[in-house]
C-alpha positions, 0 to 999 in steps of 0.5 A, spaced: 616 153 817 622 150 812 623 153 806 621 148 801 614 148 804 612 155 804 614 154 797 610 148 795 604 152 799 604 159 795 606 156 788 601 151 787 596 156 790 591 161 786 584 165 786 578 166 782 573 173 783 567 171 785 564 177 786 565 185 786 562 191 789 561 198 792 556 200 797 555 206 803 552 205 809 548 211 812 550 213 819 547 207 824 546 201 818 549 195 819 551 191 814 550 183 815 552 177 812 551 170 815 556 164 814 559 166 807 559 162 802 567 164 800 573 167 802 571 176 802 575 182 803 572 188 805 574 195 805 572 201 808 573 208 808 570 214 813 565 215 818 567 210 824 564 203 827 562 197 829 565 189 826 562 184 829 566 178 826 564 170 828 562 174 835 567 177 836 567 186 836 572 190 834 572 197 833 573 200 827 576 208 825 577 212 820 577 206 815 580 199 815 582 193 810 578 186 813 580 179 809 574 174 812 574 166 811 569 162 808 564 160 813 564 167 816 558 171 820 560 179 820 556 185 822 559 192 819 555 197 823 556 206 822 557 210 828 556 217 827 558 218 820 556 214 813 561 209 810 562 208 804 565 200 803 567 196 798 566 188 797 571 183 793 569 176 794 573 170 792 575 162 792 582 159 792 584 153 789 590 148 788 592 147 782 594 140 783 588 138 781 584 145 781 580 142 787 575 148 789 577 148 797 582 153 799 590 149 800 590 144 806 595 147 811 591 148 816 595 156 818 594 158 812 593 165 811 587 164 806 584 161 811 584 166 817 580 172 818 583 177 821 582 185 822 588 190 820 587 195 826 590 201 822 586 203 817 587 202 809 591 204 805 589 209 800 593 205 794 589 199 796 582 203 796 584 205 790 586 198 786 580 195 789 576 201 785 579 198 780 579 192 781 571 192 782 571 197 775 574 191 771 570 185 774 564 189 772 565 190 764 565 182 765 570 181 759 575 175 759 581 179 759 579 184 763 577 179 769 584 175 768 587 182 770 582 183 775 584 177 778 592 178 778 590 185 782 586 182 787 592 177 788 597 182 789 592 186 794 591 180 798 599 179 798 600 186 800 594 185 806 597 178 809 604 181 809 602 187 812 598 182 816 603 178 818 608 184 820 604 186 825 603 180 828 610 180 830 609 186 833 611 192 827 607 198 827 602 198 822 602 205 818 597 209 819 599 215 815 596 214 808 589 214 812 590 221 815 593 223 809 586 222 805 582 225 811 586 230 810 584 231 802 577 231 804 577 236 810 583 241 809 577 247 809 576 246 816 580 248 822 584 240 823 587 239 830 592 234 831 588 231 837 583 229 832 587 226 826 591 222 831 585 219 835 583 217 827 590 213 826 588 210 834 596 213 835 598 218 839 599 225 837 607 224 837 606 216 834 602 221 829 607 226 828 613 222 827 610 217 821 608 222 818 614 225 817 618 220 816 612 218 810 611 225 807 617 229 809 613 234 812 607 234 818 600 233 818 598 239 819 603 242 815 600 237 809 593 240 810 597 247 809 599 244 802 592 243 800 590 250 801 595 253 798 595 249 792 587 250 791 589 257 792 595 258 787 589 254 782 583 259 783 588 266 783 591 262 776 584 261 773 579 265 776 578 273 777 575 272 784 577 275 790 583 274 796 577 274 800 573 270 796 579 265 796 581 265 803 574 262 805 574 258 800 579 254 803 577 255 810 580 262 812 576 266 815 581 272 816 584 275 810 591 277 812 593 271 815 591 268 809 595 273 805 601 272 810 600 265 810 600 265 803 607 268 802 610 265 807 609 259 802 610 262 795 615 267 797 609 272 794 603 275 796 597 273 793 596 279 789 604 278 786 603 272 785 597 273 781 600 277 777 606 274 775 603 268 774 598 272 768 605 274 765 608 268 764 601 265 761 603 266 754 610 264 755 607 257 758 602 256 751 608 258 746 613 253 750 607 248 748 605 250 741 614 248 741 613 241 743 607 240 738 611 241 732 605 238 728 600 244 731 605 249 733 608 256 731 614 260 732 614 268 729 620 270 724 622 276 721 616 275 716 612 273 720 609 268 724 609 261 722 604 256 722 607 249 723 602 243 722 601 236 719 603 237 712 609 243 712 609 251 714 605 257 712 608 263 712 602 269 715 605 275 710 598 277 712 592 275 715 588 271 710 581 274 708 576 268 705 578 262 710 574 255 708 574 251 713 572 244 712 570 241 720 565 245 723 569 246 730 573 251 725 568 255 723 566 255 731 574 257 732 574 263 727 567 266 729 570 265 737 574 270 734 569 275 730 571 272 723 565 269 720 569 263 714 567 265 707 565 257 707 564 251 711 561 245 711 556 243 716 553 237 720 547 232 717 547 228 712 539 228 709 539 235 710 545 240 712 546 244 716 550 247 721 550 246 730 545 251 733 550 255 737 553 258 732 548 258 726 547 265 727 553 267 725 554 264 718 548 267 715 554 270 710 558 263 709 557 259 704 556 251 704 560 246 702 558 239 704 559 236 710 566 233 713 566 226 710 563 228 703 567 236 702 562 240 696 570 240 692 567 244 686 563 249 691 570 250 694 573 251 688 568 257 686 569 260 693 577 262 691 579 263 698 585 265 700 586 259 704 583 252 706 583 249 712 581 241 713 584 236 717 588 229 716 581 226 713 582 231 707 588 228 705 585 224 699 583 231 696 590 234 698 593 234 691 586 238 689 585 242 694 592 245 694 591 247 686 585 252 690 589 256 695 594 254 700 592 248 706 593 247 712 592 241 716 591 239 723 589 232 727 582 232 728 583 230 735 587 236 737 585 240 743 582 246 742 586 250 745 592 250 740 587 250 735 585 257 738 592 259 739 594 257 732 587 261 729 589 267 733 597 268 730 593 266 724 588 272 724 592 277 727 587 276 733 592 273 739 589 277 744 583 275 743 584 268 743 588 269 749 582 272 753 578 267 750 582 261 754 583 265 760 575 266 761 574 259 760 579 257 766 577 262 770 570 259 769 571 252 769 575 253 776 569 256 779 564 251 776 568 245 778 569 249 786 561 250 786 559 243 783 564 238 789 559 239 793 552 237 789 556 231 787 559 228 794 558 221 792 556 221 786 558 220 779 557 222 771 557 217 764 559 220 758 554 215 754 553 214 746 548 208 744 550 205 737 547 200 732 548 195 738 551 196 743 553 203 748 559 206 747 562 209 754 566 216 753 572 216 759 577 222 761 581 221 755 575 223 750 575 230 748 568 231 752 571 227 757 577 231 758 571 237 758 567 233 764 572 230 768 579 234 768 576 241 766 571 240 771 573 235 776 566 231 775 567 224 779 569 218 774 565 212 773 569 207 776 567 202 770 571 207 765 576 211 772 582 207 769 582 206 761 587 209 757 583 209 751 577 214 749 572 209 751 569 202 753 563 198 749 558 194 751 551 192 750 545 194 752 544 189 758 550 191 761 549 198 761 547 197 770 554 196 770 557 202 769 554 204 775 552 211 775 549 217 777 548 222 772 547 219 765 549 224 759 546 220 753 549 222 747 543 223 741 544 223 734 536 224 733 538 231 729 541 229 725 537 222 724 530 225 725 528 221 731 530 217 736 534 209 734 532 203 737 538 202 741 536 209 744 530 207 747 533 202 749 538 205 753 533 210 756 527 204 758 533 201 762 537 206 765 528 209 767 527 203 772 532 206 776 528 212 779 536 215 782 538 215 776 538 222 772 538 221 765 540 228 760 539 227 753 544 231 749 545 233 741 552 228 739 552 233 733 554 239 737 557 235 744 562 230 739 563 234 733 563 242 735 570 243 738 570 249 738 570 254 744 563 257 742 560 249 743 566 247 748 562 253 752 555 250 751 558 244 753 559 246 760 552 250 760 549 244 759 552 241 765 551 246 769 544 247 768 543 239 769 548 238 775 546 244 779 538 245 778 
């Protein structure tokens, strides 16, 4: 085909998503569509089946990418195992006159229907999940960009296409590589993977290594030390335990195992890595230097926002003016000499840590500080965040202050409460009790949850706001526990998404924590109840109805753990 025409072909070409969606297709269901309506690609991973296209019946694997012409009929059939596919459909246009038909060339491959025999790669399962997600928030610039991704996956897919139509091998490695994550517990024979990548195991064993730098089998091998090396840093359960968690069932070859790959044995390692804790959270309290400390010959220092302080001695009367600091120190076993609380009618402090602050005075609540009741206090020193700035000058009259972003993670903060207090142990044990329990939580709910995913959601005045993974109770649920990511939310860089109520099906969840202001409101909101009448008509939806006062407000490791009670009461009842 000359030159200037495959320019003229593709260069006057574009696409427009009609469609997008996510599916599973239980062990012998069949999926069908009659004579569709605009061209669709089809993606699907695990299990094994049947594709009847246009009468034709091909047989699918591990998992495959299929690219369908308008006006064609298929049925997608499950073997033995379930398939959990995805849908993308779309229309080309020319753009010399935008005429809704796909361009005129007669072998276009726009127009052609074709299976890739190998199986899909993972980046292509993954960027249709994203392009799915985007499709799905139905924003304008989130669609123009759904668009271009689709436009670059079908690129890759025709390319991919056309290569082995010349007789190239197509890559199958990627679709091992993901059967591997998912069963590396068990014992994997090269036989098997290779039958998955339709290969023999020879084929198998040389494109894997030529894409991984390493075999099959020594891939799933990574897998398990890597999972083992986690839980001996963060958790205190046995060798045993751990060497059957990953799918050895004898003890000393697991630890020989272990030691051929990291140079120690399992215990050493655990030891060593304990020693070199501390050394770890010191060299990140340095890169922070806005949240960080460093010892001199005076003592320790403590850098935030606004300067240094010198701890010559441990402060004795600490004002606090954000609650999750009150959470801190009481974590610590040093109730504050005052604080404020949560509420606005009526003032009052999180659940989880009432008890503790029966001796505490209060001083307002975070937005409207009480600055006269902090002047009768006389404490020692005043700890507030960059919210407070406009009282710094005032505050700074009473005692000396420290100031700290809102948003910092609560680790540092504890690390930096305990150099403050003389309690650097005590903090540290705290961490390394938290790590050691998420890591078993997150192992026991992996399982619980197959298939599934959990929403952070807060209903607003109008509309709903949808946490991600880079929200601090995100990074709770998703990073500390591995909960699944909704799709709608899997690729944002912000803290959240909002949308309105009506889209709310949207996000396309399992589990729902909705976050409520009803404490502090004294009731439910409309939007509220709007939120849970919509998401009650789906009877496999779970919905968990939690207090936003301590979930967005308490910080500290006394709500952060509460948090994770939470979830594990709801997710593992």
């Amino acid at each position: 085909m000359p030159l200037h025409e495959q320019t003229s072909l593709w260069s006057e070409t574009t696409i427009k998503m009609r469609d997008g969606y996510v599916g599973t297709l239980q062990t012998g269901s069949t999926l069908v569509r009659n004579e569709i309506d605009s061209n669709l690609l089809l993606l699907a991973i695990g299990g094994e089946g049947e594709l009847a296209m246009n009468g034709e019946v091909c047989r699918i694997g591990a998992s495959f990418a299929c690219h369908m012409a308008q006006g064609t009929s298929f049925t997608l059939t499950s073997g033995s195992d379930e398939l959990y596919y995805m849908v993308m459909t779309y229309r080309a246009f020319s753009l010399e006159g935008a005429s809704q038909v796909t361009p005129s060339y007669r072998k276009h491959p726009l127009q052609t229907s074709f299976v890739q025999s190998t199986a899909a790669q993972t980046e292509w399962v993954q960027q249709a999940e994203k392009i799915i997600a985007k499709w799905r928030r139905g924003e304008g610039l989130e669609v123009f960009h759904a668009n271009a991704l689709l436009q670059i996956m079908l690129y890759e897919l025709i390319m991919e296409y056309e290569s082995a139509q010349g007789g190239g091998e197509s890559d199958k490695v990627e679709a091992v590589t993901s059967y591997i994550a998912s069963h590396y517990r068990r014992n994997l024979e090269l036989q098997e993977l290779a039958d998955l990548a339709g290969c023999s195991v020879r084929q198998l064993q040389r494109r894997f290594k030529q894409e991984k730098q390493l075999g099959p089998m020594e891939y799933a091998i990574r897998l398990r030390m890597e999972n083992a090396s986690r839980m001996l840093r963060h958790t205190d359960a046995s060798i045993g335990q751990i060497a059957d968690r990953i799918g050895y069932r004898d003890v000393y070859y697991f630890s020989r195992a272990f030691k051929k790959y990291y140079g120690v044995s399992p215990l050493g390692y655990r030891l060593d890595q304990a020693s070199k804790q501390y050394e770890r959270y010191a060299q990140a309290l340095l890169r922070n230097r806005t949240a960080s400390s460093y010892d001199s010959a005076q003592g320790p220092v403590i850098c935030h926002l606004r300067g240094e302080y010198l701890v010559r001695q441990p402060p004795r009367r600490i004002a606090v003016l954000d609650v999750q600091y009150a959470d801190h120190l009481l974590a610590l076993g040093l109730p504050p000499a005052g604080s404020v609380g949560s509420g606005s009618a009526s003032v009052d402090f999180p659940p989880s840590i009432r008890a503790g602050l029966q001796g505490t005075s209060l001083l307002g609540t975070y937005e409207y500080p009480d600055l006269p009741a902090v002047e009768r206090l006389s404490p020692d020193l005043i700890i507030c965040t960059e919210v407070h700035d406009r009282h710094a000058e005032r505050l700074s009259r009473i005692a000396p202050v420290l100031t700290f972003k809102r948003n910092e993670s609560w680790q540092t903060i504890l690390g930096l409460f305990g150099e403050l207090t003389g309690r650097r142990a005590e903090a540290q044990i705290i961490l390394a009790d938290y790590d050691r329990r998420t890591a078993l939580l997150s192992e026991e709910l992996a399982p619980a949850l197959a298939g599934q995913s959990v929403a952070l959601i807060r209903p607003l005045d109008s509309l709903v706001r949808v946490h991600s993974a880079a929200h601090r109770t995100g990074v709770v649920l998703y990073r500390d526990l591995g909960l699944p990511v909704p799709l709608f939310v899997a690729d944002a860089a912000d803290t959240a998404y909002h949308i309105s109520v009506d889209r709310l099906a949207a996000v396309q969840a399992s589990h729902y924590f909705v976050l409520s202001n009803r404490t502090m409101q004294g009731g439910i909101s409309t939007t509220e109840q709007r939120v849970l009448d919509r998401l009650d008509t789906h009877g496999n939806r779970q919905i968990h109805g939690v207090d936003a006062a301590i979930w967005i407000g308490c910080y500290g490791p006394i709500g952060i753990n509460g948090i994770v009670d939470r979830i594990e009461q709801a997710l593992l009842k």
